[in-house]
N, C-alpha and C positions, 0 to 999 in steps of 0.2 A: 682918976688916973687910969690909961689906961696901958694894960701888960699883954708885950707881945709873947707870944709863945713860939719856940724854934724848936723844930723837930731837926736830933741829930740824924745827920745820912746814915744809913745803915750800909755796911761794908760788906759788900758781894764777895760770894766763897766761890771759889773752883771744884766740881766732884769730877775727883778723877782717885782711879785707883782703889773705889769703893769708902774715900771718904771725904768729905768739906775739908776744903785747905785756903786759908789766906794768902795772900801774896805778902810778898815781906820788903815789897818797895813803897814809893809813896802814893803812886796810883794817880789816879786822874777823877777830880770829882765831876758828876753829871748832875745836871741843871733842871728843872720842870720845864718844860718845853712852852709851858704858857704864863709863869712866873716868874722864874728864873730861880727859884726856890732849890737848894742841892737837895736832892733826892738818895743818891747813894754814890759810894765810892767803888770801882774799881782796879784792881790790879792783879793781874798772875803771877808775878815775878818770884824766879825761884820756883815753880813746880815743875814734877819730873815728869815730862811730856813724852821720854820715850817709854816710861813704866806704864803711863796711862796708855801706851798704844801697846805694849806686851796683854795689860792687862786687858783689853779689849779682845785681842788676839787670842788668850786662854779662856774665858769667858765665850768666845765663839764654839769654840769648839761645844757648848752647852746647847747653845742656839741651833745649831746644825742636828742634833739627834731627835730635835723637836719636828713636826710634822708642818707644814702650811695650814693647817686647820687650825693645831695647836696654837700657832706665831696667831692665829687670825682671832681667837676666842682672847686671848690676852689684850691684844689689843681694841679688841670692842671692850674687853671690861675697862680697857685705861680711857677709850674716850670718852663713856660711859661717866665713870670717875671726876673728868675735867668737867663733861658737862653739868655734875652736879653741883664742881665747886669755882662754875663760871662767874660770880658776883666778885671774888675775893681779889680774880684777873681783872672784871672792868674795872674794879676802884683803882688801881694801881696802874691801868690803862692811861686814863687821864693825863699822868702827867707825860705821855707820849708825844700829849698835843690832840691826841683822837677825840673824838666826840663817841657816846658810846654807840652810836650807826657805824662809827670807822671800826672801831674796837668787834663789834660783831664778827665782820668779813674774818678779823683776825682771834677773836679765841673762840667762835663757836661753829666758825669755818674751820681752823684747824683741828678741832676737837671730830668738827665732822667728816673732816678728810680723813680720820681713822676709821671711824666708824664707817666710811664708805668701801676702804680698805681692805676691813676686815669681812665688808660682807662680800666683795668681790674675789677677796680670795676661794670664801668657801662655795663660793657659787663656781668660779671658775677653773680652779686648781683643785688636781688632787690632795688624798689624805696621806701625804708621802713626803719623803724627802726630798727627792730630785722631781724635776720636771722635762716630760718629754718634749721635744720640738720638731713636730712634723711627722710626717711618717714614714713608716721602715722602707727604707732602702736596699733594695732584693740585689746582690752582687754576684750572684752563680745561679745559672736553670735549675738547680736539682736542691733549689730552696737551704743550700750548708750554709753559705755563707751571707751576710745582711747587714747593715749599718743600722744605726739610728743615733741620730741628735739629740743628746741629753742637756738640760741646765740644773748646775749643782753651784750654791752657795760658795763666793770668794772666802778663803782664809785668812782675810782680814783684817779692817775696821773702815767701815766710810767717814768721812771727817767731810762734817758740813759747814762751812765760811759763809754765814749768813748776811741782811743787810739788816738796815735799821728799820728800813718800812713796816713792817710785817713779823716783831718778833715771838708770837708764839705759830702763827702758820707756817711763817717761812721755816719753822725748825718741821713742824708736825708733816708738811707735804712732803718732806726728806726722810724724816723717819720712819714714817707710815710703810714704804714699798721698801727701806732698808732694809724695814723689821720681818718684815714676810717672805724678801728673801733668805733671811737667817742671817744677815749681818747685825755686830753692834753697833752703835753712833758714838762720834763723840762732837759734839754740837759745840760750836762757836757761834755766840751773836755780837752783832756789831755793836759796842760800845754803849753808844749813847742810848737807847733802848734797853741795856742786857739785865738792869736788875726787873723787866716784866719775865723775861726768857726764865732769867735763873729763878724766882717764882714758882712757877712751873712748874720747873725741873725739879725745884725742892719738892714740891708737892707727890711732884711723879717717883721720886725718889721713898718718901715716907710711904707712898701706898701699896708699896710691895707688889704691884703687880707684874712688871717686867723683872726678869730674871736681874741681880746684879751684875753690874757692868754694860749691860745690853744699851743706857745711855748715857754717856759723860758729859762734864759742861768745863768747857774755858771762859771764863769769868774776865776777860782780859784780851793780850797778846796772846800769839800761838807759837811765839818763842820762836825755839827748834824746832818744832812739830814737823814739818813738812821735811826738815832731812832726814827723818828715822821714816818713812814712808819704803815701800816693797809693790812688787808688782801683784802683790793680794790685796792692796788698800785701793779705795776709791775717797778723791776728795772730789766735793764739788763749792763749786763757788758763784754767790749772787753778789752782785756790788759793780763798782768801775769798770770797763775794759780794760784800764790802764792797770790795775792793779791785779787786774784778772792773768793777764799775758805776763805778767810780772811773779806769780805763785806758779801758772804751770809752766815755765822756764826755769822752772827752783831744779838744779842738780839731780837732785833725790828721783825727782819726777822722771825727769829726760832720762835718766839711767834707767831705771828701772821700769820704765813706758806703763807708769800708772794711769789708772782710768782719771782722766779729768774733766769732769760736766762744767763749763759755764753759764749762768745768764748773766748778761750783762748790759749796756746800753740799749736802747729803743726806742728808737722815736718814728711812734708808732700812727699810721694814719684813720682819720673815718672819712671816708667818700660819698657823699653825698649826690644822689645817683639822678639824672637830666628829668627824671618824671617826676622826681619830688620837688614839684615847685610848690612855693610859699602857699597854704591852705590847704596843702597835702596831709595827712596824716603820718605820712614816710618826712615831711618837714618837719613838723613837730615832734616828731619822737627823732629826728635829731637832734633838733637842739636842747631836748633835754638831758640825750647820750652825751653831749661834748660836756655841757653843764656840769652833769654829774661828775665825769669820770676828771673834770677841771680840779671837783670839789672834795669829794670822797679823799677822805685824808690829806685833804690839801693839795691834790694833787701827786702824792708821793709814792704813785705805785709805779712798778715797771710795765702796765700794761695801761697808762691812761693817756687819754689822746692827747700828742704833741702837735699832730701836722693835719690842718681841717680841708679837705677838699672840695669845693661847690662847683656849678656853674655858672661861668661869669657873673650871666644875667641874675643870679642869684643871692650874688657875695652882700650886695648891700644890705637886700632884708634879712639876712643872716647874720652879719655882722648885729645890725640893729637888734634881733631877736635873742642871742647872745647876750649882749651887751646888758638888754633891761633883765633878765632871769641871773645873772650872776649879780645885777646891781640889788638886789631881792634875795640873798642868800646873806642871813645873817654870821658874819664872824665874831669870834669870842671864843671865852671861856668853856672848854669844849664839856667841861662838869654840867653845863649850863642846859636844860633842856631844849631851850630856846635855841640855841647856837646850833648852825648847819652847816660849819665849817670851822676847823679848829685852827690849832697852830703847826706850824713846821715842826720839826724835831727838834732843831736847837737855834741858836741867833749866828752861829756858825753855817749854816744848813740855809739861812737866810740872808745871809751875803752872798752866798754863794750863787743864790738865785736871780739873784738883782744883779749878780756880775754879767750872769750866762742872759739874762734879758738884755743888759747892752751891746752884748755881741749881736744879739737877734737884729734891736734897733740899726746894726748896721745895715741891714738889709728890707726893713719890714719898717713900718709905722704902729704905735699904738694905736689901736681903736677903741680900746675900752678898758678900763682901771688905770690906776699908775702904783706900780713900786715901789715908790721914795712917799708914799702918803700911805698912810695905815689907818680905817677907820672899824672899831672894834664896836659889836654892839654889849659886849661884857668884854672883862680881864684887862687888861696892862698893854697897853698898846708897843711899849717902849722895851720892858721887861721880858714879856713873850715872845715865840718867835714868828710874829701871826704878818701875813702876808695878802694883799686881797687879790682877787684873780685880775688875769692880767691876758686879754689877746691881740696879738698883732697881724697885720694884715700886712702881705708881699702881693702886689699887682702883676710880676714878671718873675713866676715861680721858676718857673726852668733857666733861670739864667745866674741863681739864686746857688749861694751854698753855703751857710753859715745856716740858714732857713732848713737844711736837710743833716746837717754836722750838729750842731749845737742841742743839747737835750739841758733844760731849766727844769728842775725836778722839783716842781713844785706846780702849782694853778696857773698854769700860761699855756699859751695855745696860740699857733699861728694861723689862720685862715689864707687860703690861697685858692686863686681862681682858677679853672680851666675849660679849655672848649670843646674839647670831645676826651670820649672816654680813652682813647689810645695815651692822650696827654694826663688823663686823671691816673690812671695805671704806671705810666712812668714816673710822675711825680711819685706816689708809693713808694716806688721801687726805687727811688734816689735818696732811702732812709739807709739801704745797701741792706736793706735783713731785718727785721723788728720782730716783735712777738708774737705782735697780733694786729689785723687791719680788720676795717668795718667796710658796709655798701648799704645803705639804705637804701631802699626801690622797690616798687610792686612790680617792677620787670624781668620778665625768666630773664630775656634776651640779654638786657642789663647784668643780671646778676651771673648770668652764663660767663660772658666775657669779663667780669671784673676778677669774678671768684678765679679764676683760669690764669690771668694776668697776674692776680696778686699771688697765690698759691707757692710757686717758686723762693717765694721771700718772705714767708710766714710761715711763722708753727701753727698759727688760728687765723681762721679768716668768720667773721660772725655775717649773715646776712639778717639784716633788720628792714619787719615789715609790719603792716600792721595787722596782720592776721597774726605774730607773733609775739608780739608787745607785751601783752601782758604775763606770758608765759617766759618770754627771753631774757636769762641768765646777765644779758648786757655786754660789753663790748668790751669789759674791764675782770671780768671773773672768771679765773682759772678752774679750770672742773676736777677735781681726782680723778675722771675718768676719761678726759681729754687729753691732749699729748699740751705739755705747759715749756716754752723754748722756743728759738728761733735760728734761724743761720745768718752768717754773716756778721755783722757787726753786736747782731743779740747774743751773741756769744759761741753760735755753733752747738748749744746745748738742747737737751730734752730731759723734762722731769714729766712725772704722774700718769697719764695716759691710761688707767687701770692698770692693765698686768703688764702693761710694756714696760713701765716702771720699776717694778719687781727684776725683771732682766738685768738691768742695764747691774746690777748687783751678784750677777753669777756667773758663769763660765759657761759657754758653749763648746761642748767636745761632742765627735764625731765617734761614736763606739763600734769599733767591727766585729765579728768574731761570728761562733756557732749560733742558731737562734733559739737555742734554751738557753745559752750563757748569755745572750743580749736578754733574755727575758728573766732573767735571775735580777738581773743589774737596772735593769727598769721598773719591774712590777707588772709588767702586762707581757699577756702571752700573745706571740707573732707566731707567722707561719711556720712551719717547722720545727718550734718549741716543742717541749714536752705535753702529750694530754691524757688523761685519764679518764675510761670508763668502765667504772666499778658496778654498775648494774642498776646503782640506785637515781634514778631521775637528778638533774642538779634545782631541778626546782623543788625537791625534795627537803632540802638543803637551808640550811642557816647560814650567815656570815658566818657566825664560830665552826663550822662542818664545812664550809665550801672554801676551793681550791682554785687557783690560778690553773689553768690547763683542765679543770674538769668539763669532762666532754661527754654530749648528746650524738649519737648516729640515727638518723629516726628512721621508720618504717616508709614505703611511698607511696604515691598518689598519682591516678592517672589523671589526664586532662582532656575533658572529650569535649565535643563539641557543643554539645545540649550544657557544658561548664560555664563554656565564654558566652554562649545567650543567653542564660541565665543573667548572666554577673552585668552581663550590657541592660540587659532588660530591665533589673531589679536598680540597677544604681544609678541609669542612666546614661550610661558613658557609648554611646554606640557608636564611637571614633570608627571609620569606614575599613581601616584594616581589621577590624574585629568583626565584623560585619559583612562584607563585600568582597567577595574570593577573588573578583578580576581587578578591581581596584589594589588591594593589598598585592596583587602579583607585579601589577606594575611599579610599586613601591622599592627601591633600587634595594633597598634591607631587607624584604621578606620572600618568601616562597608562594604565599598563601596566607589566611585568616592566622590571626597569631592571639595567644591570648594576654589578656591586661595584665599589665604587673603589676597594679593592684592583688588583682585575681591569683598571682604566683605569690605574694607577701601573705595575702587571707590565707591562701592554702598551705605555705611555710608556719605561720604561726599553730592552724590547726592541727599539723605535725608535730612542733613541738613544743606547746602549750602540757602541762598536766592540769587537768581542771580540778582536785581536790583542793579544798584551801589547802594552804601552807604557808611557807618563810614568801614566799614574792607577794610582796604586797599591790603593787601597781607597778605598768608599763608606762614610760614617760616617754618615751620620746624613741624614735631609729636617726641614726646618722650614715653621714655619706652613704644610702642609696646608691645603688648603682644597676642596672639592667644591662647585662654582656650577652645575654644570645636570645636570638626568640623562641617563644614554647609555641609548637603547634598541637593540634588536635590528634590523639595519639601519645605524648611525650608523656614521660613518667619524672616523676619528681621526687628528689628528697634531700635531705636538710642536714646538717652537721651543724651544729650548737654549742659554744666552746666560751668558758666562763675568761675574759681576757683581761678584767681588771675592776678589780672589790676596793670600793672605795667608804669605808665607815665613818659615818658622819658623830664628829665629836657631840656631846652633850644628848645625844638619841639615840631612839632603840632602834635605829635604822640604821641603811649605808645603802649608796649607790652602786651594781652591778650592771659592768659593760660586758656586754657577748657579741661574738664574733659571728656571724650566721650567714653562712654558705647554702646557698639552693644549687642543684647539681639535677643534672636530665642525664637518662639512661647511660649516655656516650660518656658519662663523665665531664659534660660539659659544663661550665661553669656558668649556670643562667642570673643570678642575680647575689649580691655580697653587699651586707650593710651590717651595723652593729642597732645592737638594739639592747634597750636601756630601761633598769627595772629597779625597783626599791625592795627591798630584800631586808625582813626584821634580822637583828643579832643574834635575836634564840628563838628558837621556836619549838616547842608552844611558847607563846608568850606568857611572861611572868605573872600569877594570880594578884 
């Protein structure tokens, strides 16, 4: 006899408010996406959704005293954390429908979209609160008055409306730039998917690494949520258009002109570029690009190719090439190691696909798969919600509009011909906005005009060749450190980008006033600020002993002519105005032989260098250089050296010092102004 065993669905909690809370209605049960097996139950009903956004709100205030480095060390330890307890996400993956290939992109992509996060913050942001944008803005001759463009953390909570594709990245690529900017989350995932999400979150919640509150989960509906919203919240939202234009229409929103990010539809193109004919390498790594991004989670990302572009001459062997690689891609049981393609998310999610294929058929023929026939090489053909790939071909693309309207979110693909690149371009662009387009070709000239064309109607444009191939990220993978969003019908949104991401979560004010009080309120000292020189060298100096405004006046240096043929001779450089007294005169900028500015930086550092060791451990780097007057033979030189922003680096016995450093000639003229940049121990001597 044999006994079946049933595992009861385990009943998803909401954390909000700092604790697990049930719903107290009847919920909605969710199905294994390749079994039909219930998995777990959800409901919110009945939580206090404006508490958990107070609570968010007072919890900020904890977030905001923390530094960017601080927000960035935490969160390396949290991805850190995920990625050790990556096994416990794949097993639970599964019943997604993913294969664990799919499951990758999403828990160990997410996990590394922190980790990528946190290391760009500390590479690229200061050790501060606020972040400067751009540079000071000089408002009066006599240097009193000055602006500057600060970014300071919203007062808050961002609320992120997830989809089902993707739910631990889609939460993690939202958190990650919230959290950095000093905002808390409170995370919604979409339904059918939410008990991988709440997972997670349970996880991320026991390991105490993020401060409490910094992330909450709705395990459900969002209720009310969006009417207790303020113009300090940010919501964003991935899912429908329709459903999208339908949350930021919400009251709450429009009153209060809250920030609202969408991604949304994209039906997205690869262009296959007039040189990549069949036996090309730029061929073949298309057809394995469309393949793939057909297959990779069955198709169900917002960036997988919907709309396939060739030339004419081209469509058949490409159809045919197609056709046999997807008929060779085993479906099934996504547990199954064997299986390279799993199922849908749910048998809902699979009508749905089969609907939006008929619409296509209105305009387009099948060429390859069918729909209505499901052949599984593991699982439950009937049970599942497994779908096999499916693409259709339109001979008269441009006259076509269900073929550029309709997005089947699943493994379908329509193929379309065209004859020159003008027609390959506007096809693209009659998606009205997508996320991302491709161009395979080993042609600048090609790729010149595609990229140019497409650019206007895309957040990503990827060029694939084959000196790339094996290196490229692919046509379907959003980067942390790429701009991820599109206009137009993709919803008009932008997420990740590195630190552009970070922004879109703070406030840009414009600061005017005196320039010690603008340099109080930033951290770095501008012209006019306050400066100090106490007698003792600032490279004398420790992080703990050194000062914003401590300042060098150095001693000076002539510049004679036996200088500049030296420094030509010795280094090379014998550019003709250093060189050549009647050449340099006719030089409409000079007088005469002038010297290198090389030659003026060697001899600024010489000045105000102190050569005993001490606190500066190494010179990394000068920024914006600039060279405003020329030095002739004769001209005396000296230096002002002004400590303009101490940046200590959390976990080390170091920190980063920027200086302001002015070169000045006799007259007081200003010959050359760059910042130069040095690593500076925290105590020095250093500790035994």
């Amino acid at each position: 006899m044999t006994v079946e065993v049933t595992t009861k669905p385990r009943t998803l909690e909401s954390y909000l408010g700092g604790q697990w809370v049930k719903g107290q209605g009847k919920g909605q049960t969710l199905l294994d996406a390749s079994t039909g097996a219930p998995v777990a139950r959800i409901d919110s009903t009945g939580a206090d959704f404006a508490g958990a956004l107070d609570h968010g709100r007072e919890v900020g205030r904890k977030l905001r005293k923390l530094s960017f480095h601080e927000r960035a060390l935490m969160l390396k330890a949290l991805g850190q954390f995920l990625m050790a307890n990556k096994e416990e996400f794949y097993a639970e993956s599964f019943a997604t429908g993913a294969t664990r290939a799919d499951s990758w992109i999403d828990i160990e992509g997410g996990a590394g979209t922190l980790l990528s996060y946190a290391s760009k913050a500390r590479r690229e942001l200061p050790n501060t609160r606020v972040l400067i944008d751009g540079d000071v803005e000089v408002l009066s001759r006599d240097s009193t008055f000055s602006a500057q463009h600060i970014l300071t953390p919203l007062e808050g909570v961002a609320i992120h409306i997830n989809a089902f594709n993707f739910p631990v990245w889609g939460m993690l690529e939202k958190v990650a730039p919230t959290f950095i900017a000093g905002m808390p989350s409170i995370v919604k995932p979409a339904s059918q998917t939410a008990y991988l999400t709440e997972l997670v979150v349970r996880r991320i919640v026991e390991s105490g690494i993020l401060p409490e509150g910094a992330i909450q989960l709705i395990a459900g509906s969002t209720g009310d949520l969006l009417d207790h919203v303020t113009g300090q919240d940010v919501v964003t939202f991935t899912g429908s258009a329709w459903t999208g234009r339908k949350l930021r229409s919400g009251a709450a929103i429009v009153e209060n002109s809250t920030r609202f990010t969408m991604e949304a539809d994209s039906l997205n193109a690869a262009i296959l570029g007039p040189d990549a004919a069949p036996g090309t390498p730029e061929f073949d790594l298309f057809v394995k690009e469309v393949a793939r991004e057909m297959t990779v989670k069955a198709g169900q990302k917002c960036t997988a190719i919907r709309r396939v572009m060739a030339p004419r001459a081209f469509t058949d062997a490409l159809v045919a090439a197609l056709g046999d690689r997807l008929a060779k891609t085993p479906l099934g049981d996504p547990s199954n190691e064997a299986t390279r393609m799993g199922a849908l998310a749910s048998l809902d999610q699979r009508r749905e696909v089969r609907e939006r294929i008929r619409e296509l058929q209105t305009e387009a023929e099948i060429v390859a798969g069918n729909p209505d026939e499901v052949r599984v090489a593991s699982g439950d053909a009937e049970k599942g919600a497994f779908l096999n790939p499916v693409v259709l071909y339109a001979d008269a693309p441009l006259t076509k509009n269900a073929i550029h309207d309709v997005e089947a979110f699943g493994p379908v693909s329509t193929v379309m011909p065209y004859d020159d690149l003008d027609e390959a371009v506007a096809l693209a662009k009659r998606g009205k906005g997508s996320l991302v387009a491709s161009v395979f070709t080993d042609d600048k000239a090609v790729a010149e005009e595609v990229v140019l064309g497409l650019a206007p109607f895309h957040g990503r444009v990827l060029i694939g060749n084959r000196l790339s191939a094996k290196s490229s990220t692919g046509h379907g993978s959003p980067l942390p450190v790429l701009v991820h969003g599109g206009p137009g019908r993709a919803g008009g949104g932008e997420e990740m980008g590195g630190v552009r991401g970070v922004k879109h979560y703070m406030q840009r004010t414009a600061v005017q006033g005196a320039p010690r009080l603008l340099s109080a309120v930033t951290g770095r000292w501008i012209e006019g600020a306050d400066s100090s020189s106490d007698g003792i060298h600032p490279f004398r100096k420790s992080l703990a002993e050194l000062k914003i405004g401590d300042q060098l006046v150095t001693a000076t240096r002539q510049v004679t002519l036996e200088d500049i043929e030296h420094f030509a001779n010795f280094t090379g450089d014998t550019f003709y105005a250093h060189m050549d007294e009647a050449a340099a005169k006719a030089n409409p900028f000079f007088d005469g032989r002038v010297a290198h500015g090389y030659l003026i930086v060697s001899f600024a550092a010489g000045l105000f260098v102190d050569p005993a060791p001490g606190p500066v451990l190494a010179n990394y780097g000068v920024d914006s250089l600039r060279f405003l007057t020329p030095v002739y033979p004769g001209d005396t030189l000296g230096v002002r050296l002004t400590a303009k922003e101490i940046n200590p680096r959390s976990g080390a016995e170091h920190g980063e010092v920027r200086w302001d450093c002015q070169v000045t000639k006799q007259d007081g003229a200003l010959v050359a102004q760059y910042d130069v940049l040095t690593m500076v121990a925290k105590t020095w001597p250093p500790a035994a």
